[in-house]
C-alpha positions, 0 to 999 in steps of 0.5 A, a space after each residue: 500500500 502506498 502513501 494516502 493520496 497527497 501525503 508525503 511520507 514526511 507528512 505520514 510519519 509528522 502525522 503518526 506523532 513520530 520525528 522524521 528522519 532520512 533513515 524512517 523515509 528510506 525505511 517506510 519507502 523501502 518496505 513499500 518498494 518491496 515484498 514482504 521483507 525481512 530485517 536485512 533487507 530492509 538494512 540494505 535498502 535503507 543503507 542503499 538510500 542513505 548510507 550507513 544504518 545499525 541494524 539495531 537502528 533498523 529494529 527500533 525504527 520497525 518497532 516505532 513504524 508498526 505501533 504507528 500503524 505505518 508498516 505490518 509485521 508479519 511472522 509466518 510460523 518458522 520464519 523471521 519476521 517480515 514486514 510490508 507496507 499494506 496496512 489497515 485493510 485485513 488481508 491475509 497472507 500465501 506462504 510457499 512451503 518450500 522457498 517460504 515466499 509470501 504473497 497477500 491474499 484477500 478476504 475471499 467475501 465481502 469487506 470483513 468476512 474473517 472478522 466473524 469467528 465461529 465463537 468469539 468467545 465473548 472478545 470484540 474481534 477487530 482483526 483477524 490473521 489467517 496464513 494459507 499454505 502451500 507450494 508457490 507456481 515456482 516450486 509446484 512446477 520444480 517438484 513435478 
């Protein structure tokens, strides 16, 4: 997902309560750029915008962009955390078994069908995370 329409990620960030700072832009323009990316990706991209950034750096910035709302993380079981730039609009996620590339995947009816559970158990549920798994195109036609 991309900025909202006429606001810079300056403006975004400024208006999320947080400082701007040339390696938050990389890092948001990064993410958005790519798909689903890891920690070290995301180091590379910023360091290949601005130069020099500590991975530490990097984590903190994630963690202060995602309590923004501004990126998602994602943690697909056995996988290190990944985090992309579509936010706010409760897709799901495609996972490939074999070389662990995730792609989005859609609610399948209407706006917010995951959000109405079987029980709820008496919880307010306002989001739902649901990962499918399987073998992507790639490594289908590998394995045949």
């Amino acid at each position: 997902m991309t900025a909202p329409t006429g606001q810079t990620i300056a403006e975004e960030l400024r208006g999320a309560g947080l400082r701007v700072t040339a390696a938050r832009v990389a890092l948001l323009e990064t993410v958005r750029g790519g798909n689903h990316l890891g920690v070290e990706d995301i180091a590379s991209g910023i360091r290949d915008r601005v130069g020099h950034v500590s991975l530490q750096a990097v984590y903190e910035a994630l963690h202060a962009l995602t309590a923004a709302g501004l990126v998602r993380r994602i943690e697909p079981a056995g996988s290190p955390a990944r985090f992309e730039g579509r936010v706010g609009d409760n897709h799901h996620h495609v996972v490939c078994r074999s070389c662990g590339v995730v792609a989005d995947v859609d609610c399948a009816v209407g706006e917010v069908p995951c959000l109405t559970a079987s029980d709820a158990h008496g919880f307010q549920i306002d989001e739902a995370e649901v990962i499918y798994w399987g073998r992507c195109p790639s490594c289908s036609a590998t394995a045949s």
